[in-house]
C-alpha positions as protocol buffer text, in pm:
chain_id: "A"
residue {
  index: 1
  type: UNK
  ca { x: 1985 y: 854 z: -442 }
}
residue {
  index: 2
  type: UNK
  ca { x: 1939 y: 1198 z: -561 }
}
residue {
  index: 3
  type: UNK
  ca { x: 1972 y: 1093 z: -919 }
}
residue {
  index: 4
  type: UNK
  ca { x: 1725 y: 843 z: -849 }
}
residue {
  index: 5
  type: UNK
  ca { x: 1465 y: 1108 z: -740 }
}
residue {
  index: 6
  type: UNK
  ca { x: 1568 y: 1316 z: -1022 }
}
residue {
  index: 7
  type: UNK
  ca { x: 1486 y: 1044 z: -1260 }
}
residue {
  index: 8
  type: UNK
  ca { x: 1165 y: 938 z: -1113 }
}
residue {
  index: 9
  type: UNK
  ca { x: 1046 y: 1346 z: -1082 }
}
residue {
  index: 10
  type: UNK
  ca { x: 1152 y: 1332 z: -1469 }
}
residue {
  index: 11
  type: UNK
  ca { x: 963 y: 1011 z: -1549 }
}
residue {
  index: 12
  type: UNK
  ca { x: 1288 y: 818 z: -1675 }
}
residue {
  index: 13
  type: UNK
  ca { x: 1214 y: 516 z: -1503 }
}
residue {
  index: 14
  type: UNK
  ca { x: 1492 y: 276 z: -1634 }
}
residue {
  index: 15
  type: UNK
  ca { x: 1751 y: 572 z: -1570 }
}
residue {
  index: 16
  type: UNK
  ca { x: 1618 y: 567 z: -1215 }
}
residue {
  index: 17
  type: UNK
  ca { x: 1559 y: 166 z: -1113 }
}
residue {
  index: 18
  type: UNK
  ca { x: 1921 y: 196 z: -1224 }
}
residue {
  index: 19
  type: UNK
  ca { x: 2062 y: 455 z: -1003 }
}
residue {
  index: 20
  type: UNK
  ca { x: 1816 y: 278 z: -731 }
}
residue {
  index: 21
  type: UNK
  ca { x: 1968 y: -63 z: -829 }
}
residue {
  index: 22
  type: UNK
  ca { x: 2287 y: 38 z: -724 }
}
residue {
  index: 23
  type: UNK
  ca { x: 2166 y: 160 z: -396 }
}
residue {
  index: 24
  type: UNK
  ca { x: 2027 y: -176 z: -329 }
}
residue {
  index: 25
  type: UNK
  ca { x: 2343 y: -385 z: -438 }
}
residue {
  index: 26
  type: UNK
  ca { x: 2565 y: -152 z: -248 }
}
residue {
  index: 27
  type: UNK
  ca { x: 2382 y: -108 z: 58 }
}
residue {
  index: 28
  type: UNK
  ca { x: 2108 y: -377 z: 82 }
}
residue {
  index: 29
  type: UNK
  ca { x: 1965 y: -286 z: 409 }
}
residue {
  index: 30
  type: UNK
  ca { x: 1851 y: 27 z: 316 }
}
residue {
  index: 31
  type: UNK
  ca { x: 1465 y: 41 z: 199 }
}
residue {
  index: 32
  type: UNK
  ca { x: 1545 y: 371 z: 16 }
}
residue {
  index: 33
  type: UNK
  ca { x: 1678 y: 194 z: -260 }
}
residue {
  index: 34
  type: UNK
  ca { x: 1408 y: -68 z: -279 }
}
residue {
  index: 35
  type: UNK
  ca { x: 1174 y: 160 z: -257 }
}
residue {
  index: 36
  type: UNK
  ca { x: 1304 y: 361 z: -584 }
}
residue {
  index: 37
  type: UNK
  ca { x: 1335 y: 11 z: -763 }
}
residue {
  index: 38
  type: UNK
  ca { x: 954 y: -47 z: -687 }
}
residue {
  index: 39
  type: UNK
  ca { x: 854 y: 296 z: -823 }
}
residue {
  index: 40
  type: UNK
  ca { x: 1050 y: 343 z: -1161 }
}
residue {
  index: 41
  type: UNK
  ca { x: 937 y: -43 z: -1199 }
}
residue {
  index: 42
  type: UNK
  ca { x: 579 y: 63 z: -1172 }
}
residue {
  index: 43
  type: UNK
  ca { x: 608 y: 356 z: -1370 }
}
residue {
  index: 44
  type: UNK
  ca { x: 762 y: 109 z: -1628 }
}
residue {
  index: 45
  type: UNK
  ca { x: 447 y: -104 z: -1579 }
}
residue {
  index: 46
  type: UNK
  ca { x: 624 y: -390 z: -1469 }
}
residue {
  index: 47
  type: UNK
  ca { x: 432 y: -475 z: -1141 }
}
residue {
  index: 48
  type: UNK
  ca { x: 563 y: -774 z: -1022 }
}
residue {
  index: 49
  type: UNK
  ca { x: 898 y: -639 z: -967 }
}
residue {
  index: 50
  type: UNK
  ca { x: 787 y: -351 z: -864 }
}
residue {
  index: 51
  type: UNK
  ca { x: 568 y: -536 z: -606 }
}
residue {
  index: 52
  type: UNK
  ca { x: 880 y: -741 z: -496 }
}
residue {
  index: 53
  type: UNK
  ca { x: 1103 y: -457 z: -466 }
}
residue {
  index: 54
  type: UNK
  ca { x: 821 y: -259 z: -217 }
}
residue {
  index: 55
  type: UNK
  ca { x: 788 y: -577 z: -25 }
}
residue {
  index: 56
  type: UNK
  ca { x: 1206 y: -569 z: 9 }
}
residue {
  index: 57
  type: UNK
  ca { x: 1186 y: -222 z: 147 }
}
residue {
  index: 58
  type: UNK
  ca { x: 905 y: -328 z: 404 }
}
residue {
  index: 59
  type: UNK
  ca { x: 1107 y: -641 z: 518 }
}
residue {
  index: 60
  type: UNK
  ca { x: 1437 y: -421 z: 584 }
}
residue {
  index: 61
  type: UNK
  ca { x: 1238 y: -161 z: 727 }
}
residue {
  index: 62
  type: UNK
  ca { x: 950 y: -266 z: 913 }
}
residue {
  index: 63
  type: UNK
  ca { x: 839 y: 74 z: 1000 }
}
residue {
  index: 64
  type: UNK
  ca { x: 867 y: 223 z: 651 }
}
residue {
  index: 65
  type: UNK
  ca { x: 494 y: 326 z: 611 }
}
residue {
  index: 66
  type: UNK
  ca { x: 526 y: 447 z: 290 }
}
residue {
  index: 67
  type: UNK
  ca { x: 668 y: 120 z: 199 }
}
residue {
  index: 68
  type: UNK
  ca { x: 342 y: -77 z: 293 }
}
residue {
  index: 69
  type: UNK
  ca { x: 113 y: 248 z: 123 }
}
residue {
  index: 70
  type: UNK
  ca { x: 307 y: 93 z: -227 }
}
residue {
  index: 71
  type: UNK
  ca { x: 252 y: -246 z: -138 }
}
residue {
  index: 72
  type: UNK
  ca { x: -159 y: -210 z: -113 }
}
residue {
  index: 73
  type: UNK
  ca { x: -135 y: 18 z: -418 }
}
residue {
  index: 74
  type: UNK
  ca { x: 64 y: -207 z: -603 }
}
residue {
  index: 75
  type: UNK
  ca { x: -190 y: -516 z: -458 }
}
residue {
  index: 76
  type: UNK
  ca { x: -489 y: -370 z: -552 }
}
residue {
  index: 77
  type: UNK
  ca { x: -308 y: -338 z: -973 }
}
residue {
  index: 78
  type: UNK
  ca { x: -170 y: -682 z: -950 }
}
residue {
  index: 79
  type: UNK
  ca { x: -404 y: -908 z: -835 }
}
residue {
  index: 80
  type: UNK
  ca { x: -221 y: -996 z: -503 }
}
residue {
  index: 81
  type: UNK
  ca { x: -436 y: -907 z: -258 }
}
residue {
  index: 82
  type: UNK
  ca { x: -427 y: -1177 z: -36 }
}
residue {
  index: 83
  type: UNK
  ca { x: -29 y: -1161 z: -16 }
}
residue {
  index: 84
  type: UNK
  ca { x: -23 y: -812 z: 54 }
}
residue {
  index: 85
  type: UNK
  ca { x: -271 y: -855 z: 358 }
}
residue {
  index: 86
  type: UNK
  ca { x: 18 y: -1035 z: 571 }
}
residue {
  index: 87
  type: UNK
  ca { x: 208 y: -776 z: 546 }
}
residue {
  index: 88
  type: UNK
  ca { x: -20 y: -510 z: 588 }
}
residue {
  index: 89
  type: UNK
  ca { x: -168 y: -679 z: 864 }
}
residue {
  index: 90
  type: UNK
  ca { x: 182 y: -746 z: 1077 }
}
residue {
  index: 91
  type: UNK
  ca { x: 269 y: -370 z: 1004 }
}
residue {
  index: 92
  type: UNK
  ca { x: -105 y: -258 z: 1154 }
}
residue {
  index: 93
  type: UNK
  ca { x: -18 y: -495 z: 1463 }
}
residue {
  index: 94
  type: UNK
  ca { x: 346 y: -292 z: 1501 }
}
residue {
  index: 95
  type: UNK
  ca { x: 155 y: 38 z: 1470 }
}
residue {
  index: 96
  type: UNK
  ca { x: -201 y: 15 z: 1596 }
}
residue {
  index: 97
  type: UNK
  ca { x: -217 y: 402 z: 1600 }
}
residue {
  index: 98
  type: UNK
  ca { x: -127 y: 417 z: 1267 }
}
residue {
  index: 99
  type: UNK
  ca { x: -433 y: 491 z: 1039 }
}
residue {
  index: 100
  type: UNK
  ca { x: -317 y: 482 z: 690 }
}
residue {
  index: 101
  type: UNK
  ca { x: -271 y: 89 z: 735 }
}
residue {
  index: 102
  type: UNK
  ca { x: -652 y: 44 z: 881 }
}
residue {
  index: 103
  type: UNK
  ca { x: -725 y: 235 z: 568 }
}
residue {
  index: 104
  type: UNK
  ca { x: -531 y: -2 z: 358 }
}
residue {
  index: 105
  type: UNK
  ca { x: -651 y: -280 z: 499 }
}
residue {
  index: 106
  type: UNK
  ca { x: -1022 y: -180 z: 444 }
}
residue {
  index: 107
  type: UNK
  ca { x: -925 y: -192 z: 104 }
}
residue {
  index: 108
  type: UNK
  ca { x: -769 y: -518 z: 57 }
}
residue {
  index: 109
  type: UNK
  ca { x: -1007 y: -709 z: 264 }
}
residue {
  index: 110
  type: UNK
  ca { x: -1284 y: -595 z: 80 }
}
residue {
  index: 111
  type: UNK
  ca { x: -1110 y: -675 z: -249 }
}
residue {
  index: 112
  type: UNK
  ca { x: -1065 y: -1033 z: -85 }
}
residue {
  index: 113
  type: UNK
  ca { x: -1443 y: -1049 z: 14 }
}
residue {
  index: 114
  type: UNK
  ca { x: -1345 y: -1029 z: 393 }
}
residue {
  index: 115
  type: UNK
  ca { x: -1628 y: -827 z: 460 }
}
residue {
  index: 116
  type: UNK
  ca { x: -1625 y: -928 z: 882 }
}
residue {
  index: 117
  type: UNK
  ca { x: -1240 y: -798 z: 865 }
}
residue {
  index: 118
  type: UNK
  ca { x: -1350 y: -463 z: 648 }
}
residue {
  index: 119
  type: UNK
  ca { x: -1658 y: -380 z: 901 }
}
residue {
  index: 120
  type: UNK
  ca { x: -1416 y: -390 z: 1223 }
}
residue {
  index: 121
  type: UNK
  ca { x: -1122 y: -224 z: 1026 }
}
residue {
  index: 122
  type: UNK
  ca { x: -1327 y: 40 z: 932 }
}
residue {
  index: 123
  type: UNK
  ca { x: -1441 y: 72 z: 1271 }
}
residue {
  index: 124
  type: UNK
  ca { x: -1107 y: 110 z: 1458 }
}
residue {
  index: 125
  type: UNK
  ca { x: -1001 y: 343 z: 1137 }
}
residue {
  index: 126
  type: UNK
  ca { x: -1329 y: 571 z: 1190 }
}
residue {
  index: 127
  type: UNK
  ca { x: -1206 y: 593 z: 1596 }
}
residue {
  index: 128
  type: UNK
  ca { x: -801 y: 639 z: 1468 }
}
residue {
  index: 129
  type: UNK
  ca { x: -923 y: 927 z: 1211 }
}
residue {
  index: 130
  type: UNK
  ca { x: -1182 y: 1026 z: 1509 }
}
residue {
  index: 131
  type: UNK
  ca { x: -1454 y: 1073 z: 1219 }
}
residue {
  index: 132
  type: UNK
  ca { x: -1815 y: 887 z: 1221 }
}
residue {
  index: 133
  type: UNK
  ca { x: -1806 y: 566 z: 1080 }
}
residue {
  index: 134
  type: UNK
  ca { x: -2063 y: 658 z: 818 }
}
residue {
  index: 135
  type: UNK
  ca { x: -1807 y: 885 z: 691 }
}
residue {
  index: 136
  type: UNK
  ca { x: -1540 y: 704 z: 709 }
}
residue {
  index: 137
  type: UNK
  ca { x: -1716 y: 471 z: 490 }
}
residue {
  index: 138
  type: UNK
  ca { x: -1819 y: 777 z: 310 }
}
residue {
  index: 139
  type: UNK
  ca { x: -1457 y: 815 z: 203 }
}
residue {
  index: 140
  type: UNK
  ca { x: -1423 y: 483 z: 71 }
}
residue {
  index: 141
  type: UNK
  ca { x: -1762 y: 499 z: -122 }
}
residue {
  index: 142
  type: UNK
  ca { x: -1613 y: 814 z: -305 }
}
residue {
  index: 143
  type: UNK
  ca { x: -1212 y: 616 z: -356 }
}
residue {
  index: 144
  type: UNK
  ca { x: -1159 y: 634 z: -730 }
}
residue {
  index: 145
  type: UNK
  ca { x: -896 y: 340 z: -672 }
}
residue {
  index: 146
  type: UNK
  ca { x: -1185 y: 103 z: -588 }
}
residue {
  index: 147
  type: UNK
  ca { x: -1427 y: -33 z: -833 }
}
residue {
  index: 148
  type: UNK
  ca { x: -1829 y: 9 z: -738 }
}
residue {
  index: 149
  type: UNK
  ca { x: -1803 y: -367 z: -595 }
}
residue {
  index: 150
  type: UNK
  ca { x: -1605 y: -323 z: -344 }
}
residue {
  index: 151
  type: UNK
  ca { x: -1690 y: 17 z: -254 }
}
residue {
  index: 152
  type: UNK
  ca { x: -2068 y: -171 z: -225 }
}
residue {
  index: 153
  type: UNK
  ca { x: -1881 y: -444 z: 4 }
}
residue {
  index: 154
  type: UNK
  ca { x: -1728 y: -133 z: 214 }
}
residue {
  index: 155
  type: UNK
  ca { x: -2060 y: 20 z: 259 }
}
residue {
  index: 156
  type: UNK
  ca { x: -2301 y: -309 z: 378 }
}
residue {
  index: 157
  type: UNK
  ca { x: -1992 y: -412 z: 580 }
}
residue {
  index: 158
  type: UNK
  ca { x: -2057 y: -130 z: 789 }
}
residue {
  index: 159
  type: UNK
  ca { x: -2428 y: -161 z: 751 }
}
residue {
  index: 160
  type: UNK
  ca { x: -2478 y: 84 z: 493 }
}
């Protein structure tokens, strides 16, 4: 797997989802290797397998947080919002504490136009991060990764 890393740090993606490849074929259950496959297939630009691949790393290790990070980045790219919700959603239910995935899911839902499931995500994420909930939705208002649309939904979701 060190190779892999190498590759990635280097930006020789095909170099690296092959060293990851044979991570995954030779030891399936480990989400290291999926995980590597996901990224040099995104920095290839090749999303769906890289969305795949970060969803494989997430099913054979459900408490890989990193793992689901990929999978909202990788949603939010693709198109596949909705799909990436499940999963974010069962990993937020296995780790309520765990703010990152609150903050993931504010994101997706209001992609989806879930604006009653952004409002109370962004409420338990504001008492997680222990931060106002004007700025938490402050911080979304200001996320680069969001267009002005949804950082509008964000902001009258929490009555803004």
């Amino acid at each position: 797997m060190a190779n892999g890393r190498r590759f990635l740090d280097r930006q020789e993606y095909e170099k690296a989802g092959g060293e990851y490849g044979q991570v995954c074929e030779r030891w399936p259950e480990r989400s290291e290797g999926h995980y590597g496959v996901a990224l040099a297939a995104r920095g290839l630009g090749e999303l769906q397998l890289a969305f795949r691949a970060a969803l494989e790393a997430v099913t054979v290790a459900p408490s890989f947080i990193e793992g689901y990070i990929l999978v909202g980045e990788l949603a939010l790219v693709g198109g596949v919002a909705d799909t990436a919700i499940d999963w974010v959603e069962s990993a937020a239910k296995d780790n309520p504490t765990e703010a990152v995935l609150f903050e993931w899911l504010v994101r997706l839902y209001a992609v989806t136009g879930r604006l009653e499931d952004v409002g109370s995500c962004l409420h338990h994420y504001s008492l997680l991060r222990q931060i106002p909930l004007a700025s938490a939705t402050l911080l979304f208002a200001r996320d680069p990764l969001l267009s002005q649309d949804v950082r509008s939904r964000i902001s009258s979701a929490a009555g803004f």
